[in-house]
C-alpha positions in Angstrom: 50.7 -161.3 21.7 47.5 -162.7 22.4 44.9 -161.0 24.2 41.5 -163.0 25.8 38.7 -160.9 27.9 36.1 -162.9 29.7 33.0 -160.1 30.5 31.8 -157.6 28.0 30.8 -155.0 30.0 32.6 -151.8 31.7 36.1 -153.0 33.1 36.2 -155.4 29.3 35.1 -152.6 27.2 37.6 -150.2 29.3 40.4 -152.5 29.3 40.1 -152.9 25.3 40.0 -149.4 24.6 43.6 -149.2 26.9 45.2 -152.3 25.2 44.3 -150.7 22.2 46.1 -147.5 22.9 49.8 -149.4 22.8 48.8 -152.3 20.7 46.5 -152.4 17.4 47.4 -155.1 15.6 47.7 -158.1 18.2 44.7 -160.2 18.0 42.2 -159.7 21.2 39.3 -161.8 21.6 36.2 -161.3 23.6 34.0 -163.7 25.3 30.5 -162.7 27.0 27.8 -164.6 28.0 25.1 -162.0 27.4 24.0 -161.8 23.9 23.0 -158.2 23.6 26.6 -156.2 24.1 27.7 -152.8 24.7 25.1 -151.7 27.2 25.0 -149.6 30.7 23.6 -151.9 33.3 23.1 -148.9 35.3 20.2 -147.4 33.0 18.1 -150.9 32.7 15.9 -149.1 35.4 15.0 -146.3 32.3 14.2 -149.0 29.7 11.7 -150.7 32.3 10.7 -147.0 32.4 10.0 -146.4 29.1 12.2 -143.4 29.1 14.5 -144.8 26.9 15.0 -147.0 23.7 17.1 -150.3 23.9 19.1 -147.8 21.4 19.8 -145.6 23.8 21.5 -147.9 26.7 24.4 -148.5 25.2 28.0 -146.4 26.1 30.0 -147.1 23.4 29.3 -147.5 19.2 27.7 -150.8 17.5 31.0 -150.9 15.4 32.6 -150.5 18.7 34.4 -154.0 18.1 35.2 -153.5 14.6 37.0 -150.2 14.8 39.0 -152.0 17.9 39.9 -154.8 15.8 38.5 -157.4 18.7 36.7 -160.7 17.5 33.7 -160.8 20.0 32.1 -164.4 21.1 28.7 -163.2 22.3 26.6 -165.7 24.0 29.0 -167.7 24.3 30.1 -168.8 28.2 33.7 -169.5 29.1 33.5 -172.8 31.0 36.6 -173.4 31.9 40.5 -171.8 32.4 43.7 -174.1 32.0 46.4 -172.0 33.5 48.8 -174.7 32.4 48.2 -174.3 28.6 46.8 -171.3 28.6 43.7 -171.7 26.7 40.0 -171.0 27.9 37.4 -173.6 27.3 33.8 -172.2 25.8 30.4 -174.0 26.0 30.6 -175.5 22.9 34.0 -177.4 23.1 36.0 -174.9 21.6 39.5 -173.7 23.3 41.1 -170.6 22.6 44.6 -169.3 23.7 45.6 -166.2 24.9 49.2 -165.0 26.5 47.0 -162.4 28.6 43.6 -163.1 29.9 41.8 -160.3 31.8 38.8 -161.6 33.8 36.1 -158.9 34.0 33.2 -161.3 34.9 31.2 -158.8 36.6 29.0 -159.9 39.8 25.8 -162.5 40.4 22.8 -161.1 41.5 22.3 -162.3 44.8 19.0 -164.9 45.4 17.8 -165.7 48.9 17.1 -168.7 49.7 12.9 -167.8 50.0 10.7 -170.8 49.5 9.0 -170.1 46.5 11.6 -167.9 45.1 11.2 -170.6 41.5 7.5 -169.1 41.0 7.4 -167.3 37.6 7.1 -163.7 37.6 9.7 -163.2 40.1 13.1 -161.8 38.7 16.3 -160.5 39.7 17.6 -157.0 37.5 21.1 -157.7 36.3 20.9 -158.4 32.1 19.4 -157.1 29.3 17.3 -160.3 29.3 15.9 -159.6 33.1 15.2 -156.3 32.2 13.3 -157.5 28.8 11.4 -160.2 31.4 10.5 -157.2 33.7 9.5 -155.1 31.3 7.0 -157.6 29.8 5.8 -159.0 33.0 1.8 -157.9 33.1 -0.1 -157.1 36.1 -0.7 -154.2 38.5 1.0 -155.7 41.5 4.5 -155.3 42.1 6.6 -156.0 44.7 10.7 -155.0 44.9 12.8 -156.9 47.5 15.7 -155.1 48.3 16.2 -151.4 48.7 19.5 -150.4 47.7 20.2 -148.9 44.5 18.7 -151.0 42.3 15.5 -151.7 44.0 14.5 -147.9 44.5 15.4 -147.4 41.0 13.3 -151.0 40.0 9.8 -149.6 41.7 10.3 -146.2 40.8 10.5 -147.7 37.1 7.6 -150.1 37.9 5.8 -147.4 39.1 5.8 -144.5 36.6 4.3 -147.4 34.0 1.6 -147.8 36.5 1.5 -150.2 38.8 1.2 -150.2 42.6 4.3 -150.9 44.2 5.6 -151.8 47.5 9.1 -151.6 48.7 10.6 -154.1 50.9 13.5 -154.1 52.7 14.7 -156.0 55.8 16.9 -153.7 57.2 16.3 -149.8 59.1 15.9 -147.9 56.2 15.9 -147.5 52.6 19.6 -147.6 50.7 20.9 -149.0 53.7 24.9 -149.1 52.7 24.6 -146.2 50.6 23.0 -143.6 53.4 22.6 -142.9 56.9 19.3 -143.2 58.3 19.1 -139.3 58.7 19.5 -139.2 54.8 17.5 -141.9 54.3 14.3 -140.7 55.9 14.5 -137.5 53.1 14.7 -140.0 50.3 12.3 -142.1 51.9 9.4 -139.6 51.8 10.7 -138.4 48.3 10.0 -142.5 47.5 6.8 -142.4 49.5 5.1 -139.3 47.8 5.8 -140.9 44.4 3.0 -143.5 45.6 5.2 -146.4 46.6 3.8 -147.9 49.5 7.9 -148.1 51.5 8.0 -151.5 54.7 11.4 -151.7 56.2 12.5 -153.5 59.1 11.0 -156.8 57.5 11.3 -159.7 56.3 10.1 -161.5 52.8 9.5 -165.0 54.4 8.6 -166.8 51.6 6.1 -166.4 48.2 3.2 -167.8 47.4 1.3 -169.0 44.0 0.2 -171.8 41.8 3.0 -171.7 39.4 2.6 -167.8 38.8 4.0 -165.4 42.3 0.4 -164.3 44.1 1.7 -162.7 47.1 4.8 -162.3 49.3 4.6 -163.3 52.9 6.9 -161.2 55.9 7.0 -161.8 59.2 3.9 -159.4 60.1 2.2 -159.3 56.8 0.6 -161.2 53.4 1.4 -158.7 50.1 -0.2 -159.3 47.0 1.4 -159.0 43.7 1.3 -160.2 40.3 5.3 -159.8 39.9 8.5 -159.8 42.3 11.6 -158.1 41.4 14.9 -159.2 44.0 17.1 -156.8 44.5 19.2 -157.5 47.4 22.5 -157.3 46.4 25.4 -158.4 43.9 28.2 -160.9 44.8 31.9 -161.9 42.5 31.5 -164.1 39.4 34.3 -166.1 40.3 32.9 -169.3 39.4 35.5 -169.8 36.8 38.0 -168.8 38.9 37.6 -171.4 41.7 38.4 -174.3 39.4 41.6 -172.9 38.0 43.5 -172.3 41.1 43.6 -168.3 41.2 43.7 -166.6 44.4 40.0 -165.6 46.2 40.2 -163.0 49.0 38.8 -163.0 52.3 35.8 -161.1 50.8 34.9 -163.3 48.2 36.5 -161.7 45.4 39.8 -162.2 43.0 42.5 -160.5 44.9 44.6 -158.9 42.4 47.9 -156.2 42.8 48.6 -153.1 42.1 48.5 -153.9 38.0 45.3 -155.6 38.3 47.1 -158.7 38.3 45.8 -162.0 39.8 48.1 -164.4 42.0 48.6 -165.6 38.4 51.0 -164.2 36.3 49.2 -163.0 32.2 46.2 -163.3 34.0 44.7 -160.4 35.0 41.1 -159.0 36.8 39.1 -155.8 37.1 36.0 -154.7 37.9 32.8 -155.8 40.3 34.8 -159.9 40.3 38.0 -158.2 42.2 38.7 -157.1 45.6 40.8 -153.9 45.2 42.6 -151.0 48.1 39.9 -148.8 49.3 41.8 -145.2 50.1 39.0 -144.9 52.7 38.7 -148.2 54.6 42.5 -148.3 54.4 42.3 -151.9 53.4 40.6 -154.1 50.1 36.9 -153.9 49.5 34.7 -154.5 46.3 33.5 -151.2 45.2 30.8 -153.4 42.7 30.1 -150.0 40.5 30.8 -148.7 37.3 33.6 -145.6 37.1 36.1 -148.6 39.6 35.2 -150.7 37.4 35.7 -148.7 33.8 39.4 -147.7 36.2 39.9 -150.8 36.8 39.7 -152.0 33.5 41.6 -149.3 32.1 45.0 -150.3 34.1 44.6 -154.1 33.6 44.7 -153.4 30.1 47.6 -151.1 29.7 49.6 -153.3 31.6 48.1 -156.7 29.6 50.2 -154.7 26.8 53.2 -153.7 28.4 53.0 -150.4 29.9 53.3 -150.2 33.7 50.4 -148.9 35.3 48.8 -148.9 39.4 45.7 -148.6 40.4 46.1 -146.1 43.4 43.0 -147.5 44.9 39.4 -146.1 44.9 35.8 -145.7 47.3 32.2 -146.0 47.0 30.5 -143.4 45.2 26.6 -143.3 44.7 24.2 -141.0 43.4 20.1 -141.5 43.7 18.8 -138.4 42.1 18.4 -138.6 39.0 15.2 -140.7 39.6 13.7 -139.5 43.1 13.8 -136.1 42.2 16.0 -135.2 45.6 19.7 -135.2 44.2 21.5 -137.4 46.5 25.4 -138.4 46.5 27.2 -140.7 49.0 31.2 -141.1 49.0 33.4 -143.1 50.8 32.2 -144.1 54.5 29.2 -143.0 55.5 28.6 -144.2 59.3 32.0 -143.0 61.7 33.2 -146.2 62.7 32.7 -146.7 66.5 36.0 -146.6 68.9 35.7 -150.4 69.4 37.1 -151.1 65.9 39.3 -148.7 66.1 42.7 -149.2 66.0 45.0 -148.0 68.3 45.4 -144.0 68.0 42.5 -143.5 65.4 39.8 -141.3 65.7 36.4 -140.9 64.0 34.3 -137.7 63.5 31.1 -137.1 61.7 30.0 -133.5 61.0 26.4 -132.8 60.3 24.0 -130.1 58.9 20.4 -130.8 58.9 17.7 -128.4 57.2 14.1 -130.0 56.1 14.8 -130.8 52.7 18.8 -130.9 52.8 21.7 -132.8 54.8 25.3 -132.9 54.5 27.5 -135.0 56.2 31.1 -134.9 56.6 33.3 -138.2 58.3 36.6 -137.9 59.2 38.9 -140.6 60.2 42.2 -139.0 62.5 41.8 -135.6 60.4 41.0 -136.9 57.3 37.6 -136.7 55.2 36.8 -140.2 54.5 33.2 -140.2 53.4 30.4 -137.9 52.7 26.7 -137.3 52.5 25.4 -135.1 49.9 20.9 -134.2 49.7 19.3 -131.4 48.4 22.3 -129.8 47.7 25.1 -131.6 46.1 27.1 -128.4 44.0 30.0 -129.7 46.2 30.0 -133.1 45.9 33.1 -132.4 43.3 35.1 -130.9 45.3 35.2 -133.6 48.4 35.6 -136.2 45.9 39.0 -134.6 45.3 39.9 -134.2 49.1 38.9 -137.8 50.2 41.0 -138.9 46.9 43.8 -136.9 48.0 43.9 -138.6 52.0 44.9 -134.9 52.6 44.1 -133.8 56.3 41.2 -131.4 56.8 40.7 -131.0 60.2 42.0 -127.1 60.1 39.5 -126.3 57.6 35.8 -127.9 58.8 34.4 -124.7 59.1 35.4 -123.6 55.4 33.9 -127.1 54.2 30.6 -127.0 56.2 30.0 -123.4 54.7 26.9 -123.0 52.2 29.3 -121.0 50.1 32.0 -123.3 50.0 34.5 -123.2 46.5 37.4 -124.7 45.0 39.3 -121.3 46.0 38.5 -121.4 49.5 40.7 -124.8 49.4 43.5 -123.1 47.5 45.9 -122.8 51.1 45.2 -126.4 51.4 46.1 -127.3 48.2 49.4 -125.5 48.3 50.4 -126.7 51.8 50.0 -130.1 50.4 51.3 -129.2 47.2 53.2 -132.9 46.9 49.7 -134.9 46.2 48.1 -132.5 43.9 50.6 -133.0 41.5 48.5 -132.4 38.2 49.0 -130.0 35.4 46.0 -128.3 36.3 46.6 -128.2 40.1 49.7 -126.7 38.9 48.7 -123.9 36.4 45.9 -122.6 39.1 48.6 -122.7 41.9 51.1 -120.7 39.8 48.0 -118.5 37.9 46.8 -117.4 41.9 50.1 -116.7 43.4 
């Protein structure tokens, strides 16, 4: 057996470590086009920061590769997948055959179209290299485009080393798909008394600058800056995918099965590239974020060597607070759909508490919790993790789950009456210990 991974990152790393639990001695090559390995894209924010070393990024070993046994081929692109002979294709002429291929490509920072957007000193935050651009990028000025994830943790970074920031984002409110607006406004200020001047609502029109970004033009205002960071979004690397005749979903990404497997059989996908069942939505979705992606990986590779796993299907988890100073989780769905989109029969309930400085909100779609808002006060975040992963029905117990003192043995009735899904050793032993 032959293994080949294309992408070096969580869903390759996690898939290696799986393949490797069955299989030792088969030879497994990686291929990534990013030099620097072994690295947690999520932290890139701290580095730009300066609250930690380029040491300190990375989530696995450096002799990560050599205790696995895997021949790595950093910097080095894949250019090209012949399903017929199956062989990949790299940069430099070389071909290279596999009997599995796992495609953990990852996801393209998205760039508007903005005229202007080729100035120098404007740069998306996806690689070690961006983050090494950003970092030595000089001037006082910054400007972050995009207020998801990223771009709150970008001029936070940008910020603490000193320069004045504005945050720009076209839509309502900051972290648009991650909160509601309610939960947005308490983040908002928490961004706001940092010293971040926050615009939402509009529109980067275009940039101007001889050579070198001077200023960003909206629709209502001129904003100078010495440096742009564009943070608006992630879509599928599926550019090698496109050529080689491997099923695309209707969302853009590799549709894959319950084994991870592509509409081609030995080839295989996982992570941010794939569209995979969202327990929540009921239907596939690209969860583009790092523990789908490490879960992801972690079935395609045990079944790349011959042990039949499925991926049950996961949701969108976020957390904010680490870097704002409010800790802030969002799971699942967090807007009720409305009853036009319903289908027939399906209801949707939210369920909110509001202090100053806290919010928790609860959606439920026909009785079961789907999503959840967690600020100020996210002890229990744990625990609804568990019941939207279980699709149990919670519409009896609302009260118990909106209570400040809420615990894991309040939900011990619930647990037993749906005794079937919580089928784990430990569900078990505190079932049996409680009795």
């Amino acid at each position: 057996m032959r293994y080949v991974i294309i992408g070096g990152s969580a869903a390759g790393i996690s898939a290696i470590e799986a393949i490797r639990s069955i299989d030792r001695e088969s030879p497994l090559d990686l291929f990534s086009d990013e030099a620097t390995p072994l690295f947690s894209r999520v932290l890139l924010p701290y580095y730009i920061a300066e609250e930690l070393s380029k040491p300190l990024l990375n989530f696995r070993s450096g002799d990560f590769f050599e205790q696995n046994r895997v021949t790595p081929h950093l910097g080095m692109r894949v250019r090209q997948i012949s399903i017929d002979s199956k062989t990949v294709q790299t940069q430099n002429g070389d071909s290279q055959p596999f009997d599995k291929l796992l495609l953990a490509t990852g996801g393209n920072p998205i760039v508007p179209p903005i005229p202007g957007i080729e100035k120098e000193g404007i740069s998306t935050l996806k690689t070690m290299a961006d983050a090494e651009r950003i970092y030595n990028l000089k001037g006082r000025k910054a400007v972050v485009i995009g207020a998801g994830s990223v771009g709150v943790e970008s001029c936070i970074s940008l910020r603490r080393r000193g320069m004045e920031v504005t945050l720009l984002e076209q839509l309502g409110h900051v972290l648009p798909t991650v909160f509601d607006e309610e939960a947005a406004s308490i983040i908002r200020k928490r961004i706001e008394d940092l010293g971040i001047k926050t615009i939402t609502g509009e529109k980067a029109l275009r940039f101007t600058g001889n050579g070198w970004v001077k200023s960003v033009i909206t629709d209502n205002r001129k904003i100078e800056c010495d440096m742009v960071v564009i943070a608006v979004g992630v879509k599928p690397a599926i550019e090698l995918v496109q050529t080689a005749g491997i099923e695309i979903g209707s969302l853009g990404g590799i549709r894959v099965n319950g084994r991870m497997m592509t509409s081609v059989p030995d080839i295989y996908a996982a992570g941010d590239v794939t569209e995979t069942y969202d327990i929540t939505r009921d239907s596939n979705w690209i969860n583009a974020i790092w523990p789908c992606a490490v879960e992801q990986g972690r079935i395609a590779g045990l079944n790349m060597a011959g042990r039949e796993a499925l991926y049950e299907g996961s949701f969108r988890r976020n957390s904010i607070g680490n870097f704002i100073g409010v800790p802030a989780i969002s799971m699942g769905l967090t807007q009720a759909e409305t009853c036009s989109s319903c289908e027939a029969g399906e209801t949707f309930q939210e369920i909110k508490r509001r202090t100053r400085d806290t919010y928790m909100k609860l959606i439920l779609k026909n009785g079961r919790l789907v999503g959840a808002i967690l600020v100020g006060q996210i002890q229990k975040a744990g625990l609804f993790f568990v019941l939207i992963k279980k699709r149990i029905d919670v519409s009896d117990y609302l009260s118990v789950l909106m209570s400040r003192d809420l615990n894991f043995m309040n939900l011990l009735p619930l647990i037993r009456r749906n005794a079937g899904r919580f089928t784990e050793t430990e569900y078990k032993e505190i079932m049996d210990t409680m009795l």
